[in-house]
BAFI-3210 file (N, C-alpha, C; in Angstrom, 3 decimals, decimal comma, padded with zeros to 6 digits):
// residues 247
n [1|2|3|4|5|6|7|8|9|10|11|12|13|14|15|16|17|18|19|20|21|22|23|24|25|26|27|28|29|30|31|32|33|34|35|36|37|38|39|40|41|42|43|44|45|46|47|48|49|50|51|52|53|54|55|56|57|58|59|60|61|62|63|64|65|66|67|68|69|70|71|72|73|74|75|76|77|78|79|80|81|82|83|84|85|86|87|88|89|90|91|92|93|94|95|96|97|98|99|100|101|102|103|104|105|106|107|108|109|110|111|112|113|114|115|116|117|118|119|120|121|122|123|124|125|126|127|128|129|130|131|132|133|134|135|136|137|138|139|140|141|142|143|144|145|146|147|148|149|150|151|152|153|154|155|156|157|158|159|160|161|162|163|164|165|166|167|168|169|170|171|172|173|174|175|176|177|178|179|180|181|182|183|184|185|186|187|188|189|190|191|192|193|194|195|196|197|198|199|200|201|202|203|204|205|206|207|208|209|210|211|212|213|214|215|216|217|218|219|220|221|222|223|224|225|226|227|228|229|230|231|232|233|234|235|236|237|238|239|240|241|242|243|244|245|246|247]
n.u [000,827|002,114|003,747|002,400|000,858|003,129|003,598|001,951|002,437|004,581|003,821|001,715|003,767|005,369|003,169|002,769|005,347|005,329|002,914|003,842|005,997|008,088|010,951|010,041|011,318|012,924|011,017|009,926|011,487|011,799|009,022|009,737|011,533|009,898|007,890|009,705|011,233|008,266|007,975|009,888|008,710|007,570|004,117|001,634|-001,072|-004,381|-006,662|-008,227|-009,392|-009,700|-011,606|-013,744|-012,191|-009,474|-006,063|-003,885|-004,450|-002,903|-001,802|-003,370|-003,161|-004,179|-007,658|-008,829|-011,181|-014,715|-015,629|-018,708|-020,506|-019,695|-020,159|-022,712|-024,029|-025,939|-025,782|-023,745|-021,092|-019,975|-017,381|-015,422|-012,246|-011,334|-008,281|-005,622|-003,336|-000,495|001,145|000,984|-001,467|-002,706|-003,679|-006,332|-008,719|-011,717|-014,150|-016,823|-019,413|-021,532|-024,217|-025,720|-028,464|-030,626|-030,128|-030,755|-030,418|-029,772|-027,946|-025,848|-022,696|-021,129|-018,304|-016,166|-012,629|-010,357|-006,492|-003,622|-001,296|000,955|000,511|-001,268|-001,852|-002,871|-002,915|-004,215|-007,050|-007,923|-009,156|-010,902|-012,083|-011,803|-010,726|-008,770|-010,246|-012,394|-012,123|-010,809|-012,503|-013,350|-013,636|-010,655|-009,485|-009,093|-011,241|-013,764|-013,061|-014,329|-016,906|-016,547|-015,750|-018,549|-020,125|-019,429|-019,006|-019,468|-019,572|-019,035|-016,487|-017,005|-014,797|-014,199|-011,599|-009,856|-007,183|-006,525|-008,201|-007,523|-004,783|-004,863|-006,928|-005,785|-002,917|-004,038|-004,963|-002,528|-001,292|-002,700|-002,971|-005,246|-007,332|-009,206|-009,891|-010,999|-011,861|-012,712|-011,907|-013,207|-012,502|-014,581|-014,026|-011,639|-013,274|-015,333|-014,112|-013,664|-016,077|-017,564|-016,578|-016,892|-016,926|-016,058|-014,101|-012,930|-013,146|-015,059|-016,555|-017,844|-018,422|-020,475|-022,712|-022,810|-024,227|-025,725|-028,082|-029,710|-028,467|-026,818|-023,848|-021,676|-018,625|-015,643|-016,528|-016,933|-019,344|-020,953|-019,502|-018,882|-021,698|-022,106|-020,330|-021,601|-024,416|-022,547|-022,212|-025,033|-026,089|-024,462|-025,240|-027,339|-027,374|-027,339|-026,766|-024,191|-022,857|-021,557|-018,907|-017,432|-015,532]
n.v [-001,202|001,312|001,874|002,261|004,468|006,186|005,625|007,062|009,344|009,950|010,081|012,452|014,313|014,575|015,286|017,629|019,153|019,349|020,951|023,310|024,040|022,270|020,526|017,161|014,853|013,832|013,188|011,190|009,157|008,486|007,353|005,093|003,718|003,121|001,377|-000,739|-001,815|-002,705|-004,708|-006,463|-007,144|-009,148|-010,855|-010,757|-012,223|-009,925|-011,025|-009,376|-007,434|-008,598|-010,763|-013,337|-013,428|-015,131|-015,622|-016,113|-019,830|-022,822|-023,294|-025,456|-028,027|-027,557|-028,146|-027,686|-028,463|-029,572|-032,535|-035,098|-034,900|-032,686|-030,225|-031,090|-029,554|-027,380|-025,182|-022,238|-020,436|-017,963|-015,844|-012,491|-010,500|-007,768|-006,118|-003,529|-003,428|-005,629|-006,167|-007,019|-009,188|-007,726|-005,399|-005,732|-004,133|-004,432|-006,531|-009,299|-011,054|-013,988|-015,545|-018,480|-020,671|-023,561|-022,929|-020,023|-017,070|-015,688|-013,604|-011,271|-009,476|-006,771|-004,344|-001,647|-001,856|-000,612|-000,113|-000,859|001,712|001,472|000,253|001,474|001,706|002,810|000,065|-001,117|000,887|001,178|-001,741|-002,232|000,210|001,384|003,454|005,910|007,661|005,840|004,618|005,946|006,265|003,838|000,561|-001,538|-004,550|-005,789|-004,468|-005,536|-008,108|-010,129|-010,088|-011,059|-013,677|-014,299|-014,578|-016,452|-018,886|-021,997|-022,580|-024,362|-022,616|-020,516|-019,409|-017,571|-018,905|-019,426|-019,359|-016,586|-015,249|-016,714|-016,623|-013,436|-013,355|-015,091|-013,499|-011,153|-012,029|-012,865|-010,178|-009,267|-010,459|-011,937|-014,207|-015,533|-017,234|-019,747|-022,991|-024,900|-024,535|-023,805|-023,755|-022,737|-022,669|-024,171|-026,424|-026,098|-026,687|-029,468|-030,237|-028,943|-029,411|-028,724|-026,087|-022,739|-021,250|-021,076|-018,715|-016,094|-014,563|-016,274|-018,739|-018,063|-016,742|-019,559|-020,656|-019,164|-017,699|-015,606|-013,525|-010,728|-009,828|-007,803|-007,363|-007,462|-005,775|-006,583|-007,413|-008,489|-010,115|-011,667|-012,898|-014,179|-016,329|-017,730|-018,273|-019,555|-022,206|-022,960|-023,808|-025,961|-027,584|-028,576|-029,483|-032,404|-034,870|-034,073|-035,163|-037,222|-037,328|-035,953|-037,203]
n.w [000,000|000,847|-001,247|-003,364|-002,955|-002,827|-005,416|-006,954|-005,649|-006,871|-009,563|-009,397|-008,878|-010,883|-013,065|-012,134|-012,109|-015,149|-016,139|-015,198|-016,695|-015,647|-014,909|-015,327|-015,092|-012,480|-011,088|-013,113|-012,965|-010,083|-009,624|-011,809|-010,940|-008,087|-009,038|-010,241|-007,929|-006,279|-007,736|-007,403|-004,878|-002,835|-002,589|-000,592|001,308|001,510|003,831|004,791|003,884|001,010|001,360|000,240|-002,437|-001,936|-001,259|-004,707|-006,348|-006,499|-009,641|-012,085|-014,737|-018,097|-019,381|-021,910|-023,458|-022,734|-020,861|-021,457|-019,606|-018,275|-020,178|-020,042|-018,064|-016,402|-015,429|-016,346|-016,904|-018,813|-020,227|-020,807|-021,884|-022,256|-023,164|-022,289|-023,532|-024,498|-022,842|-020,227|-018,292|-016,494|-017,645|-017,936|-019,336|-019,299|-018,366|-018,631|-017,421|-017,870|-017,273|-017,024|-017,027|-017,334|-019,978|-020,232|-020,285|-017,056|-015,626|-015,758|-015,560|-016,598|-016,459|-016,685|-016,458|-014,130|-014,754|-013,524|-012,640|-013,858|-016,024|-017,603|-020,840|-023,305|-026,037|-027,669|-028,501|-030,748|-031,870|-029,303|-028,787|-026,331|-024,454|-021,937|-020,634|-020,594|-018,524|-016,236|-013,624|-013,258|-011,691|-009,874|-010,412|-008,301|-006,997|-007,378|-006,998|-004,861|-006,012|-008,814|-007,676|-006,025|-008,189|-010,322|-008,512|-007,914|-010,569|-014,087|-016,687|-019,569|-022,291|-025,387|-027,444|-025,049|-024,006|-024,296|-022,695|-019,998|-019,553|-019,154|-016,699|-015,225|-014,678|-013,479|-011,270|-010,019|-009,997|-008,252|-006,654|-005,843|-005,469|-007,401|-010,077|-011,890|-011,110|-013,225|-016,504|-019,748|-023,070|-025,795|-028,422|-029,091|-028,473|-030,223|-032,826|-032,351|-032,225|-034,473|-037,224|-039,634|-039,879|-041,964|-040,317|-036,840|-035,729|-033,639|-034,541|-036,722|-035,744|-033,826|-035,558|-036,250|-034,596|-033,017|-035,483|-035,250|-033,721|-033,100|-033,498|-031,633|-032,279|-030,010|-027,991|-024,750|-023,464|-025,544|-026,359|-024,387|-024,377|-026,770|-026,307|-024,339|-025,804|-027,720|-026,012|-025,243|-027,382|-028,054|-025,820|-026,697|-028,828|-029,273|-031,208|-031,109|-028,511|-028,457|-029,196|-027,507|-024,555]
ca.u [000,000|003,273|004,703|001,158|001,124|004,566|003,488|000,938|002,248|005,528|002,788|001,155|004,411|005,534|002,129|002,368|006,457|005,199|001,935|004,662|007,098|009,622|011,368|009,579|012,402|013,054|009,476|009,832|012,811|010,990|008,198|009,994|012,285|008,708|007,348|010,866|011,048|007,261|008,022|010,935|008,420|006,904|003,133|001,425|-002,542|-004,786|-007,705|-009,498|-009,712|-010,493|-012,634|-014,007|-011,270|-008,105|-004,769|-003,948|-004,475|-002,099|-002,333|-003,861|-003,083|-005,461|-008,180|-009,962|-012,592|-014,824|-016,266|-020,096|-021,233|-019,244|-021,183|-024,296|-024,019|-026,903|-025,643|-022,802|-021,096|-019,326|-016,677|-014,606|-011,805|-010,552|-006,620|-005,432|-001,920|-000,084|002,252|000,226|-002,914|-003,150|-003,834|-007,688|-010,011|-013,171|-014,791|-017,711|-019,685|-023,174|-024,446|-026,857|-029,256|-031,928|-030,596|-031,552|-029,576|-030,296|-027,716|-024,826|-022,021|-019,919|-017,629|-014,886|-011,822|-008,622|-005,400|-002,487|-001,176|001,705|-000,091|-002,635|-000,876|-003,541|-002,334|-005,342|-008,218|-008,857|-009,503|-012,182|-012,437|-011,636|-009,316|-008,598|-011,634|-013,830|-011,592|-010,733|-013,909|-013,634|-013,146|-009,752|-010,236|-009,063|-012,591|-014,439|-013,083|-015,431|-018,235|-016,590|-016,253|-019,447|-020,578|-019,015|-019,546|-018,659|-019,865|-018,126|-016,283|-016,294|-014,527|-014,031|-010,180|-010,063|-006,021|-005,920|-008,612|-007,017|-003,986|-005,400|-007,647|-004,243|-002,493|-004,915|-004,891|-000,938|-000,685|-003,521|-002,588|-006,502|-008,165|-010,776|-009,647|-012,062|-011,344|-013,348|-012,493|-013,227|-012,541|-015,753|-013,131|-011,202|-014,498|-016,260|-013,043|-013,582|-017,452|-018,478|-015,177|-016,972|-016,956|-014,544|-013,159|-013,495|-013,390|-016,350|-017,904|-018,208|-019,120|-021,405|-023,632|-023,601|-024,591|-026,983|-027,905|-030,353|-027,489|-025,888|-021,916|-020,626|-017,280|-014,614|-016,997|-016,855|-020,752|-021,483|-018,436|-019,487|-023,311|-021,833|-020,137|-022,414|-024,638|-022,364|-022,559|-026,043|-026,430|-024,031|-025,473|-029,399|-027,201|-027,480|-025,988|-022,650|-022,066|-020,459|-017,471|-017,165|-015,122]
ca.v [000,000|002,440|001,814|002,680|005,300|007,044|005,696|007,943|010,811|010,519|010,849|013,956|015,648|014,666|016,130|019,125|019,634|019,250|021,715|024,074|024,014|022,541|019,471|015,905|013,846|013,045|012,493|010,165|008,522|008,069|006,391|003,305|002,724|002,394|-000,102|-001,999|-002,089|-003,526|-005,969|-007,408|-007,741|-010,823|-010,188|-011,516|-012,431|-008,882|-011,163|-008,104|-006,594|-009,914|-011,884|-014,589|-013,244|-015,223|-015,614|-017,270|-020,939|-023,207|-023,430|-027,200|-027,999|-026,666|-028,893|-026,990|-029,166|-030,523|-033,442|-034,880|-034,535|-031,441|-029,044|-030,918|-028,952|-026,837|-024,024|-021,942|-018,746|-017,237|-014,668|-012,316|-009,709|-007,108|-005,491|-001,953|-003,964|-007,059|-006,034|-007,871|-009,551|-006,942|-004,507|-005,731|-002,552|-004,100|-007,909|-009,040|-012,716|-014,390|-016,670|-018,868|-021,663|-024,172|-022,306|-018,999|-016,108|-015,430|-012,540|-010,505|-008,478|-006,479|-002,995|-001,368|-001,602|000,527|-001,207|-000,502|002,953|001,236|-000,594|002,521|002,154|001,503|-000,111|-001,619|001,041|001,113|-002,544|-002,299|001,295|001,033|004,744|005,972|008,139|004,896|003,960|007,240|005,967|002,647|000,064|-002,032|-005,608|-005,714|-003,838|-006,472|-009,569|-010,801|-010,279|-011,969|-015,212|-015,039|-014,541|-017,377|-019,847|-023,212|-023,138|-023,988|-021,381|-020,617|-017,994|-018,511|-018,478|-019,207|-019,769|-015,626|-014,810|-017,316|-015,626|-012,332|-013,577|-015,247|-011,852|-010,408|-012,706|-012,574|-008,888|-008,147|-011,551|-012,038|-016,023|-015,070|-018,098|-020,799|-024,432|-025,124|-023,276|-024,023|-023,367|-023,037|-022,348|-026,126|-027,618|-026,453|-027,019|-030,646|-030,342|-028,605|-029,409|-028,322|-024,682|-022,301|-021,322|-021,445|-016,923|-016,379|-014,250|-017,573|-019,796|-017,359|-017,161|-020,743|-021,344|-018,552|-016,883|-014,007|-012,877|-009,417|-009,796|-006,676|-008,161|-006,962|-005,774|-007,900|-007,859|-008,950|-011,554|-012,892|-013,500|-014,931|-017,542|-018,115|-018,919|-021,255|-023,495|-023,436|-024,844|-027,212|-028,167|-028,680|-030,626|-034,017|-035,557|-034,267|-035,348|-038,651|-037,207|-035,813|-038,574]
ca.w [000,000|000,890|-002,365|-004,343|-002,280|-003,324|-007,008|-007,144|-005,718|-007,751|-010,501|-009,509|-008,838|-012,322|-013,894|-011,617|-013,101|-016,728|-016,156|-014,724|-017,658|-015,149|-015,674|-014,853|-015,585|-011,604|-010,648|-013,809|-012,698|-009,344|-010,276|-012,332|-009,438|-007,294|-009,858|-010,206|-006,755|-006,339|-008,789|-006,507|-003,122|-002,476|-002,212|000,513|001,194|002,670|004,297|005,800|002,104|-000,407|001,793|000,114|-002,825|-001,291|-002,505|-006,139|-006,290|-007,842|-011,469|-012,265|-015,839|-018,722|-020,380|-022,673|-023,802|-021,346|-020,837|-021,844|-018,434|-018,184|-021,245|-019,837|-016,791|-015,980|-014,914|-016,833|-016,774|-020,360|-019,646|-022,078|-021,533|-023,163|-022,232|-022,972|-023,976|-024,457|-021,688|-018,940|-018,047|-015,437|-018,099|-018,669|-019,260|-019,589|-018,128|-018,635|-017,341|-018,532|-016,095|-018,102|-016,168|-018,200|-021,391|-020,641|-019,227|-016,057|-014,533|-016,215|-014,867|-016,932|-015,893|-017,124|-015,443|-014,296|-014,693|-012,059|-013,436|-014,721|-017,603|-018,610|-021,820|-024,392|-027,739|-028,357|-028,571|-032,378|-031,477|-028,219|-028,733|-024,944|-023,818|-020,711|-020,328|-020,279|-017,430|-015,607|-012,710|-013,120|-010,445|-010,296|-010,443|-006,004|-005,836|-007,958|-006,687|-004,054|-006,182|-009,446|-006,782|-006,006|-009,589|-011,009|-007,871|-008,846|-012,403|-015,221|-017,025|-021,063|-023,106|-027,056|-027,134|-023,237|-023,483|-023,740|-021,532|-018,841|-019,287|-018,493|-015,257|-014,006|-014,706|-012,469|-009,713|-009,944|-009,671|-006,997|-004,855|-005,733|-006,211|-008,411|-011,339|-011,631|-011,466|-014,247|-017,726|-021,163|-024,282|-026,714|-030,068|-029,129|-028,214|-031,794|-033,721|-032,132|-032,318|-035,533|-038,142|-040,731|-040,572|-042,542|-039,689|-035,760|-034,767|-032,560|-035,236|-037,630|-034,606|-033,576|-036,773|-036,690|-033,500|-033,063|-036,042|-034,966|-032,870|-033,537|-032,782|-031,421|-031,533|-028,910|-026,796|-023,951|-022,982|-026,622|-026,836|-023,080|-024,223|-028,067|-026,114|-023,646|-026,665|-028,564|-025,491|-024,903|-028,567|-028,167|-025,090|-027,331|-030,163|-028,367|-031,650|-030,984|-027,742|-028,433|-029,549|-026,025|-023,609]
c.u [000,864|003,548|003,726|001,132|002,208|004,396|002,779|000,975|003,882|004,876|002,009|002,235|005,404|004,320|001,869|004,200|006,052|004,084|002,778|005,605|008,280|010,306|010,641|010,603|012,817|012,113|009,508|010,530|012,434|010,280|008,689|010,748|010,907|008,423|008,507|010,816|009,795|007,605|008,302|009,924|007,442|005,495|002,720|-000,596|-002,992|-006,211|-008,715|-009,785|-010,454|-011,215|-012,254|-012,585|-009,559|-006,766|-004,671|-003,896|-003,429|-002,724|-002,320|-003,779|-004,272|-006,128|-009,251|-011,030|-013,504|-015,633|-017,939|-020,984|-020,976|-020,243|-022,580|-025,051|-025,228|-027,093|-024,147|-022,070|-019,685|-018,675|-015,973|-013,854|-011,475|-009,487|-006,745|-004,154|-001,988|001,016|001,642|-001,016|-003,437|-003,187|-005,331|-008,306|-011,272|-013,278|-016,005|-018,193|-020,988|-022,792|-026,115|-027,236|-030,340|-031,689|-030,847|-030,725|-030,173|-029,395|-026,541|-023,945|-021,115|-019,383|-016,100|-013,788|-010,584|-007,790|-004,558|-002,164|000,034|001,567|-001,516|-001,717|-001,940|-003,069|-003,417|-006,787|-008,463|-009,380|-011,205|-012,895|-012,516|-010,629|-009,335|-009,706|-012,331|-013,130|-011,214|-011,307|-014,032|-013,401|-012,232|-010,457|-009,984|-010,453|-013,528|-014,387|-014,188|-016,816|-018,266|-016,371|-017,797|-020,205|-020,494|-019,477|-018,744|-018,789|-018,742|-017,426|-016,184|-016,262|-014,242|-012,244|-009,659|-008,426|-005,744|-007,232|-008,001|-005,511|-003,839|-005,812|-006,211|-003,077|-003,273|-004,765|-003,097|-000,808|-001,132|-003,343|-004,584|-006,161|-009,389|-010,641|-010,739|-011,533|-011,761|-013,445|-012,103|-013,253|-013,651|-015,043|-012,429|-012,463|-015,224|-015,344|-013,729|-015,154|-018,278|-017,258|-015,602|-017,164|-015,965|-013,741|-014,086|-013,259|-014,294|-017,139|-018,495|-019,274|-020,194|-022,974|-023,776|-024,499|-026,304|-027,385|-028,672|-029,663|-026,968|-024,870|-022,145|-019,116|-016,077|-015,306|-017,256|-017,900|-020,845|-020,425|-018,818|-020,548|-022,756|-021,372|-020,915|-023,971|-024,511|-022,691|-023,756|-026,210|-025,681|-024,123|-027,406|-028,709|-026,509|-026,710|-024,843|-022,083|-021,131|-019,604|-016,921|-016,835|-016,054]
c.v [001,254|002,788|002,514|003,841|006,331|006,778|007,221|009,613|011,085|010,569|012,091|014,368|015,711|015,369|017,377|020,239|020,295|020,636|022,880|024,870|023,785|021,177|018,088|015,283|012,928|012,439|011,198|008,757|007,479|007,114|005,025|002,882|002,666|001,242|-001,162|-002,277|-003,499|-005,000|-007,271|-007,966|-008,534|-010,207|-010,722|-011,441|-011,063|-009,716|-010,064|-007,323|-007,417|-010,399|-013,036|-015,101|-013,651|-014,976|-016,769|-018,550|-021,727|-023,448|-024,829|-026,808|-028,166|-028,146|-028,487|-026,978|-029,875|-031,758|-033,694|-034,253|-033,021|-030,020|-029,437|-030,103|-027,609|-025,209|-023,567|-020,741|-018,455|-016,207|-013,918|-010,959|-008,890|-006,391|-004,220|-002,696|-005,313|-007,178|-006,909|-007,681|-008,413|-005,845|-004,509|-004,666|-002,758|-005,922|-007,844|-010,758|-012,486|-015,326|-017,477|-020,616|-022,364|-023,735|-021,398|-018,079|-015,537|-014,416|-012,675|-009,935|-008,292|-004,726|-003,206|-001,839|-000,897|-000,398|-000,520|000,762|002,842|000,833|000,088|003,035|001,677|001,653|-000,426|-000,856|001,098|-000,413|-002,578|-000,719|002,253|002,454|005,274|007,000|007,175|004,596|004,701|006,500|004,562|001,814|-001,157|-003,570|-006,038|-005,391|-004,857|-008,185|-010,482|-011,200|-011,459|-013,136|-015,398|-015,113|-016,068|-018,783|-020,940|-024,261|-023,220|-022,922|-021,663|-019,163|-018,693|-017,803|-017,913|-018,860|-017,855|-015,155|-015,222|-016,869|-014,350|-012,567|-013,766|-014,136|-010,669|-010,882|-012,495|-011,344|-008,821|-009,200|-012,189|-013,861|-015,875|-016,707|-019,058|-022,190|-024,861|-024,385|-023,892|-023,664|-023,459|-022,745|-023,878|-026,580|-027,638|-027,155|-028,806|-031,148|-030,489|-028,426|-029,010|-026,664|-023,825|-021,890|-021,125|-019,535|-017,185|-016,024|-015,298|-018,461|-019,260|-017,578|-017,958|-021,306|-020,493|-017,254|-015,384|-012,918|-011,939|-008,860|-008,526|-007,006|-006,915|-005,923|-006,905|-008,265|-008,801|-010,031|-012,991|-013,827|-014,151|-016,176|-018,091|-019,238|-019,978|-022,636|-023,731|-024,116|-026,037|-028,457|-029,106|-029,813|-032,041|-034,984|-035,574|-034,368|-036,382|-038,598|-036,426|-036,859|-038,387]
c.w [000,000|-000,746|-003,891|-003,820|-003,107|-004,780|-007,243|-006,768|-006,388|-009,388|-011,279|-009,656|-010,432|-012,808|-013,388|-012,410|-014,188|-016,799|-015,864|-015,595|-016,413|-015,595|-014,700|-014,762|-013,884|-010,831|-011,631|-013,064|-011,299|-009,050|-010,720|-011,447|-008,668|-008,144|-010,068|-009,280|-005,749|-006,823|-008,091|-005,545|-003,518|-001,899|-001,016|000,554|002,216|002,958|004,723|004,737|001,093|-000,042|001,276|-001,592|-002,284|-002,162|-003,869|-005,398|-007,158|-009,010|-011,296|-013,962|-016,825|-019,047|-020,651|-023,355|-022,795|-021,657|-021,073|-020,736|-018,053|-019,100|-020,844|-018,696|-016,734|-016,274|-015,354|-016,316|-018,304|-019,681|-020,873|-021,479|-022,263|-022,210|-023,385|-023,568|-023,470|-023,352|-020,399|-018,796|-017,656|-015,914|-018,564|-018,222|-018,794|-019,259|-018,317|-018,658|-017,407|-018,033|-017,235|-016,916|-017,012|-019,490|-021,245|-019,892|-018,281|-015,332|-015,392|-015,561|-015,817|-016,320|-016,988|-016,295|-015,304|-013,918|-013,853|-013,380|-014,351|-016,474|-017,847|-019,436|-022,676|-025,727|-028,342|-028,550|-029,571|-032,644|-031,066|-028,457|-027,188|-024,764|-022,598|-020,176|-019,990|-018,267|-015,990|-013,535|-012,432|-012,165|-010,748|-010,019|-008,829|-005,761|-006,083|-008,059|-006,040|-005,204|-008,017|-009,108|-006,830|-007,333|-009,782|-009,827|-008,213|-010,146|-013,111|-016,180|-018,794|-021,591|-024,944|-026,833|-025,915|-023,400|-023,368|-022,746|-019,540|-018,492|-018,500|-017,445|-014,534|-014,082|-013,662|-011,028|-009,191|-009,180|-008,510|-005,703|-004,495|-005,840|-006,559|-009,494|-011,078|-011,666|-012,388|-015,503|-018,999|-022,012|-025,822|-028,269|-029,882|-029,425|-029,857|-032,650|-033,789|-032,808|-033,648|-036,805|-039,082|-041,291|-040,995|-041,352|-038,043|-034,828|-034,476|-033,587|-036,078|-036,776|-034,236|-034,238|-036,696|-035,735|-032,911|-033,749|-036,062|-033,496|-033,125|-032,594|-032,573|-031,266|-030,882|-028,606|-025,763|-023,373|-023,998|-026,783|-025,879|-024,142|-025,883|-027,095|-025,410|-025,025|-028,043|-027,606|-025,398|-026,376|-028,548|-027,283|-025,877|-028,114|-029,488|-029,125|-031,946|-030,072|-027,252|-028,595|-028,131|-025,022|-022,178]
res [x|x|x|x|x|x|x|x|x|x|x|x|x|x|x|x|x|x|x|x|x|x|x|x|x|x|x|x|x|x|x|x|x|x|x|x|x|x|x|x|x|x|x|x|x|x|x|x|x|x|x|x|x|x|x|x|x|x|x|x|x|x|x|x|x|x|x|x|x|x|x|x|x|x|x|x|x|x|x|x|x|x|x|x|x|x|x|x|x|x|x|x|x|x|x|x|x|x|x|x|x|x|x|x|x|x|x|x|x|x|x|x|x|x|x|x|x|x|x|x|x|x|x|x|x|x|x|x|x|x|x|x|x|x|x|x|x|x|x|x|x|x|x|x|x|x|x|x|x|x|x|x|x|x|x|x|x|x|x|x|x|x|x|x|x|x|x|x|x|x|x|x|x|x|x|x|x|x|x|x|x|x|x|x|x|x|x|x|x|x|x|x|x|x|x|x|x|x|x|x|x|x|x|x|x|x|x|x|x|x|x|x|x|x|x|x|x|x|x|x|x|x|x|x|x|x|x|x|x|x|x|x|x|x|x|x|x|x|x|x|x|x|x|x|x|x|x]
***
């Protein structure tokens, strides 16, 4: 908390230099020795802050298709991220989960989010369209832990091209010392690949259309990417005659 602390105000007194015409350069200087520094210390668990949000869990090795019993599962939740950069997970702007029950969506949560001040670098807004205005207000993913636990619960998890969303989540949990990750996450881009081989190709917007075609992608938005995947599984949970190829 010290060290965020002294980030932040070797921040201002850099943007109060520069507004000044004086020279930033040691407020700069400042600053990346705080974040090198950080880097080095060993985090540690704040119980009286995360709650039910503990510390990371070990990583259990991926398997991105799930099982028959697994997609027949009831009760889901679709997730999708978008990052301001490829510099770290812990740069996602924007989450967003679809909780789906019987087939039918039953409860949403998406928000922007602010990334540590190190990684409000965005490369990617002609992408998401995502800039630091959306984010300005936003709440970091430390404030939104508890409640993406209880969100998710101990449903299954699917993103379409989970291996970079799971990246990103464990980039998150990394930085903030959160256990938000799910034990359960799947990949709905493997699973069709495996599922539906015959389409030209396996992007969400393709899969999408096929899966549910009075759907209107917004792609990389992460409400509209959540509720796309959320709706490839529920079809692939209806198409009964492809679950034999599921072990």
């Amino acid at each position: 908390m010290r060290v965020n602390l002294e980030k932040r105000l070797a921040k201002a007194e850099e943007s109060l230099a520069r507004r000044a015409g004086g020279d930033p350069a040691p407020h700069t200087a400042r600053w990346r020795d705080l974040v090198a520094a950080e880097k080095l210390t060993p985090r540690t668990p704040r119980p009286e802050l995360t709650g039910r949000a503990r510390a990371p869990k070990p990583a259990k090795p991926a398997r991105w298709i799930p099982s028959r019993d697994e997609l027949l599962c009831d009760e889901f939740v679709a997730v999708d991220f978008e990052t301001a950069n490829r510099i770290s997970g812990a740069s996602a702007c924007q989450v967003a989960l679809v909780k789906v029950a019987g087939g039918e969506v039953v409860d949403t949560l998406c928000t922007y989010l602010r990334p540590p001040e190190e990684y409000i670098v965005f490369e990617f807004s002609h992408i998401h369209g995502i800039d630091r205005g959306d984010i300005e207000d936003a709440p970091s993913w430390f404030d939104i832990a508890d409640d993406i636990v209880d969100f998710v619960g101990d449903r299954p998890v699917y993103a379409h091209n989970a291996t970079f969303d799971a990246s990103v989540w464990r980039g998150l949990d990394r930085y903030y010392y959160t256990g938000t990750y799910p034990e359960r996450f799947y990949c709905t881009c493997r699973t069709t690949r495996r599922l539906l081989p015959h389409l030209a190709d396996h992007t969400l917007p393709t899969v999408a259309e096929f899966c549910a075609p009075g759907f209107a992608l917004e792609h990389h938005r992460a409400d509209s990417d959540a509720l796309a995947c959320a709706h490839i599984v529920a079809h692939l949970q209806r198409a009964r005659g492809l679950h034999s190829m599921l072990v």
